[in-house]
Biopython code that builds the backbone (N, CA, C, O; Angstrom):
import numpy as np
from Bio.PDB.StructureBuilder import StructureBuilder

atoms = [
    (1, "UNK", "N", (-9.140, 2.698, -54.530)),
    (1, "UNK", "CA", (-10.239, 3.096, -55.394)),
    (1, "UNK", "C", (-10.939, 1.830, -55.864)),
    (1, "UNK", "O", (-10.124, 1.031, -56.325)),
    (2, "UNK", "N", (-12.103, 1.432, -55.888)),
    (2, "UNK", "CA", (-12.716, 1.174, -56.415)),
    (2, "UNK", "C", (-12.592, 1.091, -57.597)),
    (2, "UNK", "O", (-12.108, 2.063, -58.178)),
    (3, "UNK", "N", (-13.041, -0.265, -58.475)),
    (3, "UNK", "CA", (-12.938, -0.292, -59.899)),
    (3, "UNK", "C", (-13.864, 0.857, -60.677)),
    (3, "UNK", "O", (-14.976, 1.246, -60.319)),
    (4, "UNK", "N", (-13.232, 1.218, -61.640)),
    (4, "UNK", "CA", (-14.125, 2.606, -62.450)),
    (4, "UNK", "C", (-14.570, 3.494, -61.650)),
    (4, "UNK", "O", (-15.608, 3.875, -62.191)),
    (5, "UNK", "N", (-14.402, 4.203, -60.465)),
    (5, "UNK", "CA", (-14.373, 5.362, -59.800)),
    (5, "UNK", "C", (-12.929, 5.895, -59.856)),
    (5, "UNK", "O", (-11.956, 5.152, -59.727)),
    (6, "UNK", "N", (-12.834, 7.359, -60.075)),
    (6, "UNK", "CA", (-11.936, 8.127, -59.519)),
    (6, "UNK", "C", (-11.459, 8.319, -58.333)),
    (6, "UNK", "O", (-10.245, 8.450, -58.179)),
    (7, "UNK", "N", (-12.355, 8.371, -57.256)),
    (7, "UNK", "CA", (-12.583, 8.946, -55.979)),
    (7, "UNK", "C", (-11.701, 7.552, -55.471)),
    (7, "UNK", "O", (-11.720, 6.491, -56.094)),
    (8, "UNK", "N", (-10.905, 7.795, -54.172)),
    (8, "UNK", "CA", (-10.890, 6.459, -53.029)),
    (8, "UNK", "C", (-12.043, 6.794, -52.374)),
    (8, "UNK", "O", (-12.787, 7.773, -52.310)),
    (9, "UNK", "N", (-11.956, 5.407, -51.782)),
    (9, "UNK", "CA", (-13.431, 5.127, -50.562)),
    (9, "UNK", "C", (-12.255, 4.802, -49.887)),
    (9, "UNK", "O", (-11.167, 4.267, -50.103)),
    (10, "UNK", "N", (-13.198, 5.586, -48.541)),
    (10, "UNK", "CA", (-12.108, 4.950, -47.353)),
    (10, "UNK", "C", (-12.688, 3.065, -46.504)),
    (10, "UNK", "O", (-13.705, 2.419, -46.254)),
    (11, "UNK", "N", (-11.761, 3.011, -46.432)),
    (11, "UNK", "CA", (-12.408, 1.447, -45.594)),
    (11, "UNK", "C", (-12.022, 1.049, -44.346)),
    (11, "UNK", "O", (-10.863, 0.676, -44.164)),
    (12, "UNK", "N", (-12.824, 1.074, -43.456)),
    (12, "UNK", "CA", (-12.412, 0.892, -41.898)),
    (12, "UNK", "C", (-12.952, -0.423, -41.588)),
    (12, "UNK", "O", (-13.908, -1.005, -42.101)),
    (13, "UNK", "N", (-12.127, -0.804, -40.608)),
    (13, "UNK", "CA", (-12.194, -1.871, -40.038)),
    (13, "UNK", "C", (-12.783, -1.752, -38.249)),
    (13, "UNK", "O", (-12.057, -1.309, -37.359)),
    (14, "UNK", "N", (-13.853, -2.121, -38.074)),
    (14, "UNK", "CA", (-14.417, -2.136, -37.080)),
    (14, "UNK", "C", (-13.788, -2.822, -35.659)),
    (14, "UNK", "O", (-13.604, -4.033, -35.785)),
    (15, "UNK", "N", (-13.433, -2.282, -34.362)),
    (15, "UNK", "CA", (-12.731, -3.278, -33.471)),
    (15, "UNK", "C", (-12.966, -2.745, -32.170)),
    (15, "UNK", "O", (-12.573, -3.409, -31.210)),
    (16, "UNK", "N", (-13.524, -1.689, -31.984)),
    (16, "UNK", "CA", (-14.329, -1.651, -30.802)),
    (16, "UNK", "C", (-14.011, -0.680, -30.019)),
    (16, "UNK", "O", (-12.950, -0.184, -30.398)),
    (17, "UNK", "N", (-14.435, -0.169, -29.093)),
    (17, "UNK", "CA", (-14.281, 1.467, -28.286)),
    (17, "UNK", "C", (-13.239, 1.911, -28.452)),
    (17, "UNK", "O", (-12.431, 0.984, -28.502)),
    (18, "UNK", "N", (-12.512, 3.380, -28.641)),
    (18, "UNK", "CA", (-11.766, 3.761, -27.914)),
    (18, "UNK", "C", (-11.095, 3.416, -26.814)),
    (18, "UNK", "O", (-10.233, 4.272, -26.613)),
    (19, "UNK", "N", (-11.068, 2.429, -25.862)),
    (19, "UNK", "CA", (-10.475, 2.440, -24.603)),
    (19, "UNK", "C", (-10.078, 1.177, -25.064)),
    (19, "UNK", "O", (-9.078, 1.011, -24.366)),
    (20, "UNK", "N", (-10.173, 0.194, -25.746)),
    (20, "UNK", "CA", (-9.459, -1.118, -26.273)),
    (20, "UNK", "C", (-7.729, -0.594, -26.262)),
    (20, "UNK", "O", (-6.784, -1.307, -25.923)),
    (21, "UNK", "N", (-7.649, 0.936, -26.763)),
    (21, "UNK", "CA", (-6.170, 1.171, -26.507)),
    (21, "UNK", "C", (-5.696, 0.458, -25.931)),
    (21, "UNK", "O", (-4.961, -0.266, -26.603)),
    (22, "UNK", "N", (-5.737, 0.149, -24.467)),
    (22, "UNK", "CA", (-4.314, -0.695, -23.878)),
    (22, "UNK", "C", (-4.998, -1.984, -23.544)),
    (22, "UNK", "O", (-5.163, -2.430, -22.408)),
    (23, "UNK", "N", (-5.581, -2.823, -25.287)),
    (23, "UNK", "CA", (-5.727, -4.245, -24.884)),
    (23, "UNK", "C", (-4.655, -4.477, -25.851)),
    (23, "UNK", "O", (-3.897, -3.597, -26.260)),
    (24, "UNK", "N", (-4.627, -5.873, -26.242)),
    (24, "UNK", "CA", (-4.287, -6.995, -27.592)),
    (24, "UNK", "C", (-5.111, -5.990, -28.637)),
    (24, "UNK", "O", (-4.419, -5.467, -29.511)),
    (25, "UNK", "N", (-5.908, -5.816, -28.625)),
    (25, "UNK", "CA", (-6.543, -5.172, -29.922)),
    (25, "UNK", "C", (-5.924, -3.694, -30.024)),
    (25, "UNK", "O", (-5.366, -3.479, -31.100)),
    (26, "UNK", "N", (-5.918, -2.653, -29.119)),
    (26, "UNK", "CA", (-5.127, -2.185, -28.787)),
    (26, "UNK", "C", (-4.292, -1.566, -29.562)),
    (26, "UNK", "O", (-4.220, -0.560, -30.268)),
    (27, "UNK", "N", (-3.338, -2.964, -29.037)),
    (27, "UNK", "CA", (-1.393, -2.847, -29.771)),
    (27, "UNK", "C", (-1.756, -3.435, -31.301)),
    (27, "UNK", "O", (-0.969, -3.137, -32.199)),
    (28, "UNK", "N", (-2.621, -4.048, -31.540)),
    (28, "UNK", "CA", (-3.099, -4.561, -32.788)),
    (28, "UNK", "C", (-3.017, -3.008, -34.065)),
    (28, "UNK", "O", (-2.233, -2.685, -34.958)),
    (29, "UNK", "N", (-4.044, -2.529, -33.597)),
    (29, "UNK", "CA", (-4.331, -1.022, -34.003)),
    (29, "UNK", "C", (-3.092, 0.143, -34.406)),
    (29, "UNK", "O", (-2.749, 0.850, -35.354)),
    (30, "UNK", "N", (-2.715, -0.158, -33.096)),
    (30, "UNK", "CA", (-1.536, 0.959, -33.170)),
    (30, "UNK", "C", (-0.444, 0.415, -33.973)),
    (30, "UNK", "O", (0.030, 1.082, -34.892)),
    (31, "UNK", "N", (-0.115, -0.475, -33.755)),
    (31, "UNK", "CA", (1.077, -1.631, -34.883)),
    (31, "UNK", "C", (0.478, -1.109, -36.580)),
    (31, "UNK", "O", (1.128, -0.524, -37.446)),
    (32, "UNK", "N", (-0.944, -1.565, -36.626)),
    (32, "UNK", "CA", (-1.243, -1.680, -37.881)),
    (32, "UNK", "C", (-1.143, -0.605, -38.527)),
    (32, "UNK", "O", (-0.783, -0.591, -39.704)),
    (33, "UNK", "N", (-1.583, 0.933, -37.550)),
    (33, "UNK", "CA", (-1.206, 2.471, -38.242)),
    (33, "UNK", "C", (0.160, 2.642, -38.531)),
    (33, "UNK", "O", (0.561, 3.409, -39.406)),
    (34, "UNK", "N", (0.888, 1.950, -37.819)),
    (34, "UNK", "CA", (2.112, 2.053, -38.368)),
    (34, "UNK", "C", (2.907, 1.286, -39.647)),
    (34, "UNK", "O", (3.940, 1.706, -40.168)),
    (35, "UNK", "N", (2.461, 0.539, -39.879)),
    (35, "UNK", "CA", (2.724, -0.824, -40.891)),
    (35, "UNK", "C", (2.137, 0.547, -42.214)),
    (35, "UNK", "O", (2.774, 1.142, -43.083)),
    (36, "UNK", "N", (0.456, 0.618, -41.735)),
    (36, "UNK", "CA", (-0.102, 1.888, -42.830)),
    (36, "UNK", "C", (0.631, 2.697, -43.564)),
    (36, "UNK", "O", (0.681, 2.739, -44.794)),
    (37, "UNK", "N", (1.542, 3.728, -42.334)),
    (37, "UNK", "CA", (2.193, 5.041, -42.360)),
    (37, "UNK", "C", (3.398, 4.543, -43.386)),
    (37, "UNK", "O", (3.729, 5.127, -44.418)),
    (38, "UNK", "N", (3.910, 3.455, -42.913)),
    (38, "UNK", "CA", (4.956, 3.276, -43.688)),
    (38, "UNK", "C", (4.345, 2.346, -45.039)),
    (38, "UNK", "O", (5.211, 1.566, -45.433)),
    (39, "UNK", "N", (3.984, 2.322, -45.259)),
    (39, "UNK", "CA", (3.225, 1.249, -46.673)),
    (39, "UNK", "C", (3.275, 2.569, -47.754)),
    (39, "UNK", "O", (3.746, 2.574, -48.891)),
    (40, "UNK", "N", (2.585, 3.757, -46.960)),
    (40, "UNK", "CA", (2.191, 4.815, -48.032)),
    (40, "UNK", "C", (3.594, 5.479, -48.373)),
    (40, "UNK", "O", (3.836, 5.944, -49.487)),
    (41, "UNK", "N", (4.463, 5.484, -47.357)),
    (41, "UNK", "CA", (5.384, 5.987, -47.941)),
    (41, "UNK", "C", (6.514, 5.035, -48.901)),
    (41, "UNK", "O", (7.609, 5.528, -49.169)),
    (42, "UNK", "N", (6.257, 4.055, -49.242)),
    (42, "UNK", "CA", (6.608, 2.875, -50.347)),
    (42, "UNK", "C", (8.167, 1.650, -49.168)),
    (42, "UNK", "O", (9.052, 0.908, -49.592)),
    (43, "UNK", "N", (7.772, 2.034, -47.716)),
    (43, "UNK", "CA", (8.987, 1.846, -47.097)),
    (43, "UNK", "C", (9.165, 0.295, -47.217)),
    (43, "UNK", "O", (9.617, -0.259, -46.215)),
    (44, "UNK", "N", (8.838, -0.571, -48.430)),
    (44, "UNK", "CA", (7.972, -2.327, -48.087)),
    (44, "UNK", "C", (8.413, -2.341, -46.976)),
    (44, "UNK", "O", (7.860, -2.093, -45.905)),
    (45, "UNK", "N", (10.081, -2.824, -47.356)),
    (45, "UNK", "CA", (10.476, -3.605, -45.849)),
    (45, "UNK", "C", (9.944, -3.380, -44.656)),
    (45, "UNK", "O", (9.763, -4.311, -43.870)),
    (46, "UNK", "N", (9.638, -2.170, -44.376)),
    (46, "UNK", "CA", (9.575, -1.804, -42.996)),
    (46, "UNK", "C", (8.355, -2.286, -42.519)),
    (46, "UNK", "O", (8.183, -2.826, -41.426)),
    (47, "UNK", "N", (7.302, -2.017, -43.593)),
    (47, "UNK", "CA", (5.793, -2.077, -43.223)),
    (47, "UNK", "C", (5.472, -3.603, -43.484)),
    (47, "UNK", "O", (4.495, -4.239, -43.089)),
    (48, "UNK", "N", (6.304, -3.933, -44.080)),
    (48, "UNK", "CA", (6.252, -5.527, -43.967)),
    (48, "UNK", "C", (6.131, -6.496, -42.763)),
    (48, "UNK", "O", (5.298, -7.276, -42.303)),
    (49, "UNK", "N", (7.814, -5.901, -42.387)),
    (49, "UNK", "CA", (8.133, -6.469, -40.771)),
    (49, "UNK", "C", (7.276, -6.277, -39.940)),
    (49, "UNK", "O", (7.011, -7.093, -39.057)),
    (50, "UNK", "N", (6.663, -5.089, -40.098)),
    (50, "UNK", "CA", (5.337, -5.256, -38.433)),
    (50, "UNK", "C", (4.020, -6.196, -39.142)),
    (50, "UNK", "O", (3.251, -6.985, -38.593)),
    (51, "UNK", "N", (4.115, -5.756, -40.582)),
    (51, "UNK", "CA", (2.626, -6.448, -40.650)),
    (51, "UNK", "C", (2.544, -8.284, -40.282)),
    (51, "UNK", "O", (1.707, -9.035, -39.780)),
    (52, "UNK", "N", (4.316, -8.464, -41.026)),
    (52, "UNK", "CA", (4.459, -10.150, -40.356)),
    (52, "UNK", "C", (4.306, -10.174, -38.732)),
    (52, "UNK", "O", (3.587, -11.066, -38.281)),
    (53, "UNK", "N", (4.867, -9.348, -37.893)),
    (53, "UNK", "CA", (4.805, -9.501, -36.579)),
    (53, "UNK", "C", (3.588, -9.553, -36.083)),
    (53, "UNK", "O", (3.400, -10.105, -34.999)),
    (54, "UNK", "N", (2.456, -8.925, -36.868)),
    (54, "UNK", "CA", (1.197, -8.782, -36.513)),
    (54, "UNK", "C", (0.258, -10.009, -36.776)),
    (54, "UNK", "O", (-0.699, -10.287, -36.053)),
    (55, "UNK", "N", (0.656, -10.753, -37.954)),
    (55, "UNK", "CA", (-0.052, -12.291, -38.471)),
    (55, "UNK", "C", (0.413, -12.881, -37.322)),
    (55, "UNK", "O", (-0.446, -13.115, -36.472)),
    (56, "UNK", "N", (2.175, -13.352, -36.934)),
    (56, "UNK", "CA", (2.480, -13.764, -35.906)),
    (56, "UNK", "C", (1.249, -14.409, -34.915)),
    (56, "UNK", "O", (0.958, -15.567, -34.617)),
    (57, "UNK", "N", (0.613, -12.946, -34.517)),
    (57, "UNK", "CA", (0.284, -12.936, -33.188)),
    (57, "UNK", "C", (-2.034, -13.338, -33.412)),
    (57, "UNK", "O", (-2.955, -13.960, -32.883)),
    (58, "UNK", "N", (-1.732, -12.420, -34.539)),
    (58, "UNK", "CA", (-3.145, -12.731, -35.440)),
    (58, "UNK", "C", (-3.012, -13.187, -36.503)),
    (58, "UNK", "O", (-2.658, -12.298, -37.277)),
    (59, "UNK", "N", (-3.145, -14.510, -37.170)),
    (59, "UNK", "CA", (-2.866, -14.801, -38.150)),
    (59, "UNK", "C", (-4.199, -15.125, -39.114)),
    (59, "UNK", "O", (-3.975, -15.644, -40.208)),
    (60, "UNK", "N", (-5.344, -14.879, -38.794)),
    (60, "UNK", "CA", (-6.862, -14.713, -39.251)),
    (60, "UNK", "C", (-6.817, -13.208, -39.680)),
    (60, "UNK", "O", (-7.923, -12.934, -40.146)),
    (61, "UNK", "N", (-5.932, -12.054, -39.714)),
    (61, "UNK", "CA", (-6.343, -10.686, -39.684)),
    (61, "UNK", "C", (-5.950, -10.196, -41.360)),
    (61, "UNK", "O", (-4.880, -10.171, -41.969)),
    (62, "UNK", "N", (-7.141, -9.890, -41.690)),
    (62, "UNK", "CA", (-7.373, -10.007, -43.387)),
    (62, "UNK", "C", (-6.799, -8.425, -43.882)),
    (62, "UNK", "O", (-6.468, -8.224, -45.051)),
    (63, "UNK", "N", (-6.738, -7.392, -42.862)),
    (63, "UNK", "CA", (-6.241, -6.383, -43.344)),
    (63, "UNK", "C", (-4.701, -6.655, -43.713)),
    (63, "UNK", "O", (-4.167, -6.197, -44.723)),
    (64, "UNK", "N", (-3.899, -7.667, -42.520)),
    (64, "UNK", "CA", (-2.320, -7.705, -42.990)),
    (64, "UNK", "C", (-2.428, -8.279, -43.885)),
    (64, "UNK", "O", (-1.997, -7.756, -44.913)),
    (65, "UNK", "N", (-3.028, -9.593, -43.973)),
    (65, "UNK", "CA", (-2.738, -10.482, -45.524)),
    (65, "UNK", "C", (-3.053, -9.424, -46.716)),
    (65, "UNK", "O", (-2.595, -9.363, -47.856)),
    (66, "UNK", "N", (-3.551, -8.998, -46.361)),
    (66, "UNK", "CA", (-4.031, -8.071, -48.096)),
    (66, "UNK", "C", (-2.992, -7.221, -48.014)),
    (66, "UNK", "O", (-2.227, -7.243, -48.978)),
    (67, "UNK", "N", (-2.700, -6.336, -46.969)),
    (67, "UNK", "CA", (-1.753, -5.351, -47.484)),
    (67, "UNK", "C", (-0.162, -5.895, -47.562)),
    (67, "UNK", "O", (0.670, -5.066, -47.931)),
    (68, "UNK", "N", (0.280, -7.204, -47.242)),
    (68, "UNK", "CA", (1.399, -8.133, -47.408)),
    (68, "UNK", "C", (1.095, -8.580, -48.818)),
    (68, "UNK", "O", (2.080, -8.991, -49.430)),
    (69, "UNK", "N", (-0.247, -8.592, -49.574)),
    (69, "UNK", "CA", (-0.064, -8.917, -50.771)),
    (69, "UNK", "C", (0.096, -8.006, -51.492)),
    (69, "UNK", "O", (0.786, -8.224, -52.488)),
    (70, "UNK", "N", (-0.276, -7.093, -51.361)),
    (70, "UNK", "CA", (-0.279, -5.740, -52.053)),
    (70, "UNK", "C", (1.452, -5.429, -52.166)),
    (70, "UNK", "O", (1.976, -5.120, -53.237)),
    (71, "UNK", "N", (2.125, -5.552, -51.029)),
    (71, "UNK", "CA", (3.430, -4.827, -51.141)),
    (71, "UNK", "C", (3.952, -5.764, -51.566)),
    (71, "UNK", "O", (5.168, -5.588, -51.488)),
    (72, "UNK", "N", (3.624, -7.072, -52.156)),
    (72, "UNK", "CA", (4.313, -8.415, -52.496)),
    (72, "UNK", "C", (4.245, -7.857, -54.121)),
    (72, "UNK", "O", (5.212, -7.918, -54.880)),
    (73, "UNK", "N", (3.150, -7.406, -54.425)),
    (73, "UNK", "CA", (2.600, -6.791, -55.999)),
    (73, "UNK", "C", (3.136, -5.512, -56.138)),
    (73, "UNK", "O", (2.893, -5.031, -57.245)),
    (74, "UNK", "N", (3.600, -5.000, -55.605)),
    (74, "UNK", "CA", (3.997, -3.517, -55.964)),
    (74, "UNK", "C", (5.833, -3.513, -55.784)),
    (74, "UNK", "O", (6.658, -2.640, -56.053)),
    (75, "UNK", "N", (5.970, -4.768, -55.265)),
    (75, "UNK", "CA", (7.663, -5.076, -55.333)),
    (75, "UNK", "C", (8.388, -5.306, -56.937)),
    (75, "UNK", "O", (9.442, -5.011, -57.499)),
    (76, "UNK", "N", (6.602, -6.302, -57.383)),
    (76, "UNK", "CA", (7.161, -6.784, -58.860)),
    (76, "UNK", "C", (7.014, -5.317, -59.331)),
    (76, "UNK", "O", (7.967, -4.548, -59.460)),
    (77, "UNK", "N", (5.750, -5.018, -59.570)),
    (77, "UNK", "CA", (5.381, -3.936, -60.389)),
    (77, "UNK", "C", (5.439, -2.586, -59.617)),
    (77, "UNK", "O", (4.269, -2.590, -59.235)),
    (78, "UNK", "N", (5.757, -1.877, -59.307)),
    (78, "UNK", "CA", (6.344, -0.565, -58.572)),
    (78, "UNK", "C", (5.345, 0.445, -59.236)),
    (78, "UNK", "O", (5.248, 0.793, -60.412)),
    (79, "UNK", "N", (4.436, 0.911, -57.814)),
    (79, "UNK", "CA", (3.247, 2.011, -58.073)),
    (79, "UNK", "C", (4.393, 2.864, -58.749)),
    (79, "UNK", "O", (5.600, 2.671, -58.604)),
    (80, "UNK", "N", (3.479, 4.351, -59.909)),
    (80, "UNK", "CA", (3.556, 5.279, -60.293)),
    (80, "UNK", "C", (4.252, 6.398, -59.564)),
    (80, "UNK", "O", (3.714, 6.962, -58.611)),
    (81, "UNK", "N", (5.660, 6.776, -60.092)),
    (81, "UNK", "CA", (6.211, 8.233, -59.313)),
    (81, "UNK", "C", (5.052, 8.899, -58.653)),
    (81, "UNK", "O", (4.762, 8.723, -57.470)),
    (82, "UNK", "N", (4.555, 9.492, -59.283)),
    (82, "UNK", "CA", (3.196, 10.261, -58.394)),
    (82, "UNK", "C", (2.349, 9.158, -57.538)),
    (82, "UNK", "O", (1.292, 9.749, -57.316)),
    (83, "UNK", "N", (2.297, 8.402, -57.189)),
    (83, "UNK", "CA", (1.564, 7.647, -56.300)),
    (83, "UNK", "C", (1.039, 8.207, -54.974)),
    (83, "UNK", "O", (1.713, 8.846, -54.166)),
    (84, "UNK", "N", (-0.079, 7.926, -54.873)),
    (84, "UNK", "CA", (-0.770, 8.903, -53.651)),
    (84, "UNK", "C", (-1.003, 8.232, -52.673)),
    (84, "UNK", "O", (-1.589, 8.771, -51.734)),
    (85, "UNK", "N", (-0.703, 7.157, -52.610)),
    (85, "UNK", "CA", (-1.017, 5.460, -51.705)),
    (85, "UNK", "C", (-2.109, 4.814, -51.461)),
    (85, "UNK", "O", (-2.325, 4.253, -50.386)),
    (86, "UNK", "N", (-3.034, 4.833, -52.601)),
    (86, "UNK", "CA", (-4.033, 4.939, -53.099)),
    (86, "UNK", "C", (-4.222, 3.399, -53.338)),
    (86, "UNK", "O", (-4.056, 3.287, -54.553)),
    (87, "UNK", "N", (-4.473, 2.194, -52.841)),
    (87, "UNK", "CA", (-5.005, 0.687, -53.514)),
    (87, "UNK", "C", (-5.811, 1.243, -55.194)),
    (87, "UNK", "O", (-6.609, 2.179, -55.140)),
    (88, "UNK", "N", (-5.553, 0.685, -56.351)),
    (88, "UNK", "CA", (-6.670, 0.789, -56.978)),
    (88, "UNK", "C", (-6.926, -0.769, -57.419)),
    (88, "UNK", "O", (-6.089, -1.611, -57.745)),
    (89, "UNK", "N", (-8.225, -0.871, -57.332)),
    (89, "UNK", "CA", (-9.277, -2.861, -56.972)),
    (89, "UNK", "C", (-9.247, -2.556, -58.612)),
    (89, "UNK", "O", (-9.544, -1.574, -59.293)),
    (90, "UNK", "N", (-8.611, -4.221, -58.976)),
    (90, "UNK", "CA", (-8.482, -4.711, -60.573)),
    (90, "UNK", "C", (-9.666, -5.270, -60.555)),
    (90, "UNK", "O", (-9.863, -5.673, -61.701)),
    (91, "UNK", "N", (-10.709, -5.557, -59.781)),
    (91, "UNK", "CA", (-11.909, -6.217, -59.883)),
    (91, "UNK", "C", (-12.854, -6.101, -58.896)),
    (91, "UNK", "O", (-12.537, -5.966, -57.714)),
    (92, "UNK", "N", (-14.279, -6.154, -59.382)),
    (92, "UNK", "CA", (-15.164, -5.456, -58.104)),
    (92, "UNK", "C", (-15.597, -6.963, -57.401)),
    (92, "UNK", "O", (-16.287, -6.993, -56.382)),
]
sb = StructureBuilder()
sb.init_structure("model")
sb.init_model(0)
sb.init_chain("A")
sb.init_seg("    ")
for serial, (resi, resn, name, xyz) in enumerate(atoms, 1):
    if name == "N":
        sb.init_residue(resn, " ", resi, " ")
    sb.init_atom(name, np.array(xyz, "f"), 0.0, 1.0, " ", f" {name:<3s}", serial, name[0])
structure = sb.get_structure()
């Protein structure tokens, strides 16, 4: 969410056709939905390990660093029982 909105905005990351499936970008993609899947369900470790495997290989890729910081911040401070896996931005 956005600062002072209720609503999430969704945010996509642009990377190119459909058929990139079986490049580097690709396995990039599919790695990263998974790192996702497990982030929302609070799994750190798990979604950790691919997102490091993924800097590894891309280490310019601003979606892992952010969401490696995020689960670095939610280790100290632990989202809300009800948590919907929702980012909410402390600043616009």
């Amino acid at each position: 969410r956005v600062k002072g909105k209720n609503e999430p905005m969704p945010i996509f990351e642009l990377m190119g056709h459909a058929e990139l499936r079986d490049t580097e970008t690709g396995w990039l993609a599919t790695r990263f939905e998974e790192a996702f899947r497990l982030y929302r369900l609070q799994r750190w470790q798990q979604a950790e390990a691919i997102l490091l495997e993924l800097l590894a290989r891309f280490p310019e890729d601003g979606p892992c660093k952010a969401y490696l910081e995020r689960i670095g911040q939610y280790r100290i401070n632990p989202p809300p029982v009800d948590w919907d896996g929702v980012y909410v931005a402390q600043s616009k």
